[in-house]
C-alpha positions in Angstrom: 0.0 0.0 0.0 1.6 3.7 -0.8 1.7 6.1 1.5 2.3 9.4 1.7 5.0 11.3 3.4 3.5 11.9 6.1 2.6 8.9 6.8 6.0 7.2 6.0 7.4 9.3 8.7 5.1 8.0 11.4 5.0 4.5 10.1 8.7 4.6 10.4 9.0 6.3 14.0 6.1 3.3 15.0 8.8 1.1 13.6 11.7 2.8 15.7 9.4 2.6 19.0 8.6 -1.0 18.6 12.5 -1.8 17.7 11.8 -2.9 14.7 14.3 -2.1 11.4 13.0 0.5 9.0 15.5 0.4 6.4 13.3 0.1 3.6 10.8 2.6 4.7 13.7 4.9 5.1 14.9 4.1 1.9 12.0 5.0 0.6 11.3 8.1 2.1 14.5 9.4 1.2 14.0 8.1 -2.2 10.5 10.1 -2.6 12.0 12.9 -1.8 15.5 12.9 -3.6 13.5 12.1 -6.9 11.2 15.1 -6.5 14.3 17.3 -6.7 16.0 15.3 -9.7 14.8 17.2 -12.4 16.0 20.3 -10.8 19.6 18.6 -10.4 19.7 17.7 -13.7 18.8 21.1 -14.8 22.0 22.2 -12.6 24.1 20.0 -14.1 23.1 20.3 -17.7 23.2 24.2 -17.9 26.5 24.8 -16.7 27.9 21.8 -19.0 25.8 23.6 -21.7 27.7 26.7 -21.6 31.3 24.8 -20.8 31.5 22.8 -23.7 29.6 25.2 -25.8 32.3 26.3 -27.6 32.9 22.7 -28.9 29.8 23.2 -30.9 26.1 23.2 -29.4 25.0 19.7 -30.5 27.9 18.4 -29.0 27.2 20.2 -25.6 23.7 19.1 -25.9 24.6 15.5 -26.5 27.0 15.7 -23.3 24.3 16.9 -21.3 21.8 14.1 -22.5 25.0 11.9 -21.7 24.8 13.2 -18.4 21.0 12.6 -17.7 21.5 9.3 -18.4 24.5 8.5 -16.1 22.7 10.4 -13.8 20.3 8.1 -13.8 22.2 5.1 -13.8 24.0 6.4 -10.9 20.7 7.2 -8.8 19.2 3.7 -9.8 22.3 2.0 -9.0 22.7 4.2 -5.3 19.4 3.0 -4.5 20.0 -0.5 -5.1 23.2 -0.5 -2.9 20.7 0.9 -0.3 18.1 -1.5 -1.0 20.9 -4.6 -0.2 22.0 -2.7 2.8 25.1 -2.1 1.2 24.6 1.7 1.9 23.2 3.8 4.0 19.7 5.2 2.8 20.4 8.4 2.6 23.2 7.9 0.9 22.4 5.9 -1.5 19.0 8.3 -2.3 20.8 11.5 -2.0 24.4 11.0 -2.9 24.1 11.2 -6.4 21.9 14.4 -5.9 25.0 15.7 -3.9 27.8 14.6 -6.5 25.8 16.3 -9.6 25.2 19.6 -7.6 28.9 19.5 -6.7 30.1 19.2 -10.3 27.7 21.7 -11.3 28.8 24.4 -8.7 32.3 23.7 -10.1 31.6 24.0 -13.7 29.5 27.0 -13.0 32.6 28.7 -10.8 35.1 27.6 -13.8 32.9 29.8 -16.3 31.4 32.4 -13.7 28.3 31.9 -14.1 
């Protein structure tokens, strides 16, 4: 059964006062919320490459953001199957690709001063 955010949370602090293991919930609260603000990452990322490689031609820089989008997406699919094993940490493996692609963005937008 979905639930909502809301109710996740209380579902998983019922889970914490009975001492039972909320990994998945957690997951997947972390999960909701670090795919909400995916597009805007992507967006991040994509317009500072745009302009950085921009000189190499623009349908080169818009096939390196595309490039991007996707390995972004294979990154955030793969984090959250890491999580999913237990491998990593939920938060981690929800938000750590959100946190890597801001980070490269932030340097690529410093590097042209944007």
């Amino acid at each position: 059964r979905e639930m909502g955010v809301a109710r996740l949370l209380r579902h998983i602090k019922e889970l914490r006062a009975a001492g039972i293991a909320s990994h998945q919930e957690k997951l997947d609260l972390h999960a909701r919320v670090s795919s909400a603000l995916s597009a805007v990452v992507v967006i991040i990322i994509g317009f500072p490459i745009g302009i950085y490689f921009s000189h190499l031609g623009r349908i080169f820089a818009i096939a390196l953001s595309m490039v991007v989008c996707f390995a972004y997406w294979g990154l955030y699919s793969l984090g959250l199957s890491f999580a999913q094993t237990g491998s990593l940490p939920p938060w981690i493996g929800a938000w750590g690709v959100n946190i890597i692609f801001t980070a490269a963005a932030l340097y690529f937008m410093k590097k042209k001063n944007v």
